[in-house]
C-alpha positions, 0 to 999 in steps of 0.5 A, a space after each residue: 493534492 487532487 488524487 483523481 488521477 493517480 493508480 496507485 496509492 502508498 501508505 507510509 510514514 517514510 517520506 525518503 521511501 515515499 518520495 524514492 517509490 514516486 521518482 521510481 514509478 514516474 520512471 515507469 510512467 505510474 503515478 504514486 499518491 502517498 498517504 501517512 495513513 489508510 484513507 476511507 474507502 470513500 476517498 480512494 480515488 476511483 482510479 486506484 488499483 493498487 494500495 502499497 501499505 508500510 504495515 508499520 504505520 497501520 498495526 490494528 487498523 488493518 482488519 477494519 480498514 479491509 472489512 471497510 473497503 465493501 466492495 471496492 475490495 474486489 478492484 484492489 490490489 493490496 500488498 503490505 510490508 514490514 520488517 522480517 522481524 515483525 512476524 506478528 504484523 506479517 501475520 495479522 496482514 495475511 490472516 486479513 487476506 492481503 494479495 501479497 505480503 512482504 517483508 521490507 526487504 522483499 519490497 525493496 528488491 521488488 519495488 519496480 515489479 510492484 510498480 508495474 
């Protein structure tokens, strides 16, 4: 459970995907740290450089949660997802300035990508 050592953090409530992305990413020799819910910025783990966020466990949190972030901002990568259908959860992911957002079937085709 020490996050010390991992690059890249998944927050999400989907144990199958979690545990899928963190078979994938050993593949890719990445480590992945899942977390069912947007952690303080104060214990991202220094070596964190890439967040993955299910849009879906985090909807009205998000804007706060990257105000938050300070300064730390600046060395993440932050990419977000959710259903196509969810237009308004995309929306508010992008009106937060997230680095990329997608729908899930995006980030499902393009998991190995985002793992890189």
């Amino acid at each position: 459970s020490d996050l010390r050592s991992f690059m890249i953090l998944y927050v999400t409530q989907d144990l199958m995907l979690g545990s899928r992305i963190k078979s994938h990413a050993q593949d890719a020799g990445t480590e992945v740290s899942l977390s069912l819910k947007l952690p303080e910025a104060a214990q991202l783990a220094p070596e964190t450089e890439k967040c993955l966020i299910d849009l879906e466990c985090c909807k009205g949190k998000l804007a706060a949660w990257v105000t938050g972030l300070g300064e730390r901002r600046a060395r993440l990568e932050l990419i977000g997802y959710a259903p196509h259908v969810q237009e308004s959860t995309l929306m508010e992911a992008k009106e937060v300035g997230l680095d990329q957002v997608l729908t899930r079937g995006q980030f499902n085709h393009q998991i190995l990508e985002l793992l890189a």
